[in-house]
N, C-alpha and C positions, 0 to 999 in steps of 0.2 A: 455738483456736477450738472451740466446744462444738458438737456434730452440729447441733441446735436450730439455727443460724445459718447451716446451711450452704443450705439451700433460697433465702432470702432471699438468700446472697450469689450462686447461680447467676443468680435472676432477674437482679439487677444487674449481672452480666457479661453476660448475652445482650442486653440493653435497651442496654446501652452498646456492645456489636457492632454490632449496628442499624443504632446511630443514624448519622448524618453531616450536615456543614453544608446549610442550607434548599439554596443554590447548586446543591449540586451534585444534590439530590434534585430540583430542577425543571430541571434542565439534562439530567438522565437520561429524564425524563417527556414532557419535550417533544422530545429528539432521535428518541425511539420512535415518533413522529407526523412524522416530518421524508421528502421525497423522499430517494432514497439520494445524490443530488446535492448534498446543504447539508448542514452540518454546524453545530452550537452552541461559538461559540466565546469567550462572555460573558453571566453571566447578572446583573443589575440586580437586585438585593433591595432593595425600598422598607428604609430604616432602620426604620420603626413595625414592620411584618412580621419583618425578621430580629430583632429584639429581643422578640417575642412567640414563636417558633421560634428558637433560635440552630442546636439540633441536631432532628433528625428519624427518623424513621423512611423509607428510601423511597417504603414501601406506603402512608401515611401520605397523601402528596401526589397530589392526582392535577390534571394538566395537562390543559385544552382548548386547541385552534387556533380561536379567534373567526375568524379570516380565513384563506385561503390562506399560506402560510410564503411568503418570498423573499428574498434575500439584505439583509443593514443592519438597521438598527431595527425590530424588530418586537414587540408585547405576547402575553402569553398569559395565559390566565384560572388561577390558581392555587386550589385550595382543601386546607386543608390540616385533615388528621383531621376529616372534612364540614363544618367550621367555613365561614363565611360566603367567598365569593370575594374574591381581589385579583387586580390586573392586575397582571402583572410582565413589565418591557421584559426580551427576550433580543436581543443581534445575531447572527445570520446570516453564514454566508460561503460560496461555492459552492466546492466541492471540485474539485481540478483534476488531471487524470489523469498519471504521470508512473513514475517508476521508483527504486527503493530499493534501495543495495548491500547483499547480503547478509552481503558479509564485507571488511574494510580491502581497496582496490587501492593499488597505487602508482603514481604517475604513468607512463607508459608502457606502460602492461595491456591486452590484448586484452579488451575485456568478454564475456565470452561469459553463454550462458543460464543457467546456475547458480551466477553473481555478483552475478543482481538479481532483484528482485523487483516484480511491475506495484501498481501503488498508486493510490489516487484518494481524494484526502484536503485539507483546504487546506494554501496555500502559504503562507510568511512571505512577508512583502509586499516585491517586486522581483524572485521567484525567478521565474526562467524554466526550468520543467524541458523537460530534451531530449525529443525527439519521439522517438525509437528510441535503446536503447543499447548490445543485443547488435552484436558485429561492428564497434564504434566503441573506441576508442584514448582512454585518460586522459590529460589533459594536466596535471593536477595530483594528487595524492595523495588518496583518498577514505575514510574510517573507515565501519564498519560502520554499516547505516543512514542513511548521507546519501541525500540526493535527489541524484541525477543532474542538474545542471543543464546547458542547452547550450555555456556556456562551459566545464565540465569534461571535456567530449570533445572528441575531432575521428575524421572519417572515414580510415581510410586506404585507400592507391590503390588500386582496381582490379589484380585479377591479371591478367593479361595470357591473351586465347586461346591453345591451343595447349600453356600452360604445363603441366608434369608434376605430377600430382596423387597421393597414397595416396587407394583409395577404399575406404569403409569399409561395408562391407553390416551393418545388424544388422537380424534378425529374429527378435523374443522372445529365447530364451536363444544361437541363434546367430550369432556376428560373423565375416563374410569380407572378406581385406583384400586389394585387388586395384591394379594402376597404371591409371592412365587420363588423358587430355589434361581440362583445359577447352574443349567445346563454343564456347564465346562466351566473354568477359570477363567476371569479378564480382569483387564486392568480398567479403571476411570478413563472414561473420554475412549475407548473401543467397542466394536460393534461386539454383543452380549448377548447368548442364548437363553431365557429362562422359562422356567415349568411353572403353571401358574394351577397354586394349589388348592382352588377349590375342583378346575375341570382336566390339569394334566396337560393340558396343550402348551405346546410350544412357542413361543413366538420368539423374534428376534426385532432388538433394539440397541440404545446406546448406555451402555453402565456408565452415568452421569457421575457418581459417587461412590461408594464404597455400600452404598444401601440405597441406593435409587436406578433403575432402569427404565426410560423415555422410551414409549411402541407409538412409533408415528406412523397413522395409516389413514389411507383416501378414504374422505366422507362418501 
């Protein structure tokens, strides 16, 4: 290819970077006007409109909200490259708060705090995500990134007062590791009172495990 041709072939690679289907450039325009609660999860391209646009530019499109957003069926005013307006139906869906494993568990896993991830996003439809899932026990095997649902956990029992504990003091870079009873009964993965047995003091942290309590306190 002769230098002469090579300007022209750049433009044509950055126009065709650009671009992308009408869909998703009015689904990007309009999510940007959406509460953080609803998310776009369909967007309606009149046939006449995606056949006069097939590809786009993003910048290209620009998205109004004639009415307030709500979850289902709802229009928004489209104009594309200031070309004359269309309405174009998008559905709605309200994002539901929940928890995402960050790495495979296998059925029987303690979940602790740096196995999930807090999320608020929609659900497939049936999912019931669990309400808490540090401190709760897989009852089936999970891959990276699933949702947490409440049938994939269960609780397990309460430690017993009295019971012998390691207690683990961090503070910034340093960690003391001492014995001490449970105060009262808790379960894995709740806030834990325990008596630390060589001086009797109190403190309160998180009953990690069934024999471990984390005392997180400012250096």
């Amino acid at each position: 290819m002769s230098p002469r041709h090579l300007p022209l072939l750049l433009v044509l690679l950055a126009s065709s970077a650009a671009a992308e289907p009408l869909a998703d450039a009015i689904g990007a325009g309009a999510a940007a006007g959406l509460p953080t609660e609803l998310a776009v999860v369909a967007v309606h391209v009149p046939r006449a409109l995606g056949r006069r646009h097939a590809d786009v530019d993003r910048a290209a499109v620009a998205v109004e909200w004639p009415r307030a957003p709500r979850p289902g069926r709802i229009s928004v005013r489209v104009r594309v490259a200031g070309g004359r307006a269309s309405f174009v139906p998008v559905t709605l869906a309200a994002k539901t708060a929940g928890f995402v494993t960050t790495r495979a568990l296998p059925a029987g896993a303690l979940i602790t705090a740096a196995d999930v991830v807090a999320v608020s996003q929609v659900m497939a439809p049936g999912t019931q995500p669990a309400p808490i899932a540090v401190g709760t026990i897989t009852t089936t095997a999970l891959a990276a990134g699933d949702v947490i649902t409440a049938a994939a956990i269960t609780r397990p029992p309460p430690v017993a007062r009295g019971a012998d504990v390691e207690v683990i003091v961090e503070s910034g870079a340093i960690t003391i590791r001492a014995r001490g009873r449970l105060a009262a009964s808790a379960r894995p993965g709740e806030v834990a009172i325990v008596r630390l047995a060589d001086t009797g003091r109190d403190l309160r942290g998180t009953l990690v495990d069934d024999h471990r309590v984390v005392v997180e306190e400012a250096p």
